[in-house]
C-alpha positions, 0 to 999 in steps of 0.5 A: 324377554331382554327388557325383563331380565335388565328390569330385573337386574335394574331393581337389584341394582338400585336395591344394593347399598352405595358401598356395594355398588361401589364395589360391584363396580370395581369388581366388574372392572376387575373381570373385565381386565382380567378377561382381556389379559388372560383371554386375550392379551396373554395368549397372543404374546404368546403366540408372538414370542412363538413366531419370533422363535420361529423367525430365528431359527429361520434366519439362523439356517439362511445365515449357514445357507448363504454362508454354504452356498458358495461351497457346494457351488464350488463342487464339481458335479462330475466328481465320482460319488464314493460312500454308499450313503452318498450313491444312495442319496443321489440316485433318489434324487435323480429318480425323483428329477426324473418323475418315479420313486425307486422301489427297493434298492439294497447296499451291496458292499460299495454298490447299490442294488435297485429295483424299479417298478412300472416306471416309465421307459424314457424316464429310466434312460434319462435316470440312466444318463444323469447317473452316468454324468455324475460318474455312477456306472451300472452293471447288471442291468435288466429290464422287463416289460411292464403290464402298461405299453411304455413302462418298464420293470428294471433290476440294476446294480449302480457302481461309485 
């Protein structure tokens, strides 16, 4: 089947005039360029100058790291925390040192009010204490058993 058609396409050729074998030539180089430019070569330039951008970007915010580091090591990490964006993000940060996420919580003036569901006892102590250390006080807490043995529900109020 392959030997006919190329026997086919042999006679055409030997058929052709010599101009336009000549030109069929030329023409068949041209698509052949042009396939490996727009097919191939275009879109990995492409692809590179996305990848370059990317690695920019990624040494610009290494830059303003390192340059930041030293600060934020400065920083006591006892200092009370006093804006409620502030209490709110630290909190989170601790439950998820602690291994649960916190369920509900909502502002109450500079206070936040948090809701924990079936999270583990021990962990909501060490929540507890990370907090403290970090000068956030609770008040109004209470807890509840939770339907496993070991876990507990807990309602607190955390305090800046």
């Amino acid at each position: 089947m392959f030997q006919d058609t190329l026997n086919q396409l042999t006679e055409r050729w030997q058929q052709l005039s010599a101009r336009d074998q000549l030109a069929l030539k030329w023409l068949s180089g041209l698509l052949v360029v042009a396939i490996l430019v727009f097919g191939l070569i275009s879109p990995l330039h492409r692809l590179l100058a996305g990848h370059k951008a990317n690695l920019t970007a990624a040494q610009q915010t290494y830059q303003e790291l390192t340059r930041l580091a030293p600060l934020a090591m400065s920083n006591n990490a006892n200092v009370a925390v006093s804006a409620t964006t502030d209490l709110n993000s630290e909190v989170r940060k601790q439950a998820a040192v602690n291994g649960f996420d916190i369920q509900r919580f909502e502002p109450d003036g500079n206070n936040l009010k948090v809701w924990l569901e079936e999270a583990a006892f021990s962990a909501v102590i060490a929540w507890l204490a990370s907090l403290e250390e970090r000068g956030i006080a609770h008040t109004d807490l209470v807890v509840d058993q939770g339907a496993k043995s070991g876990y507990v529900d807990v309602r607190v109020t955390l305090l800046p």
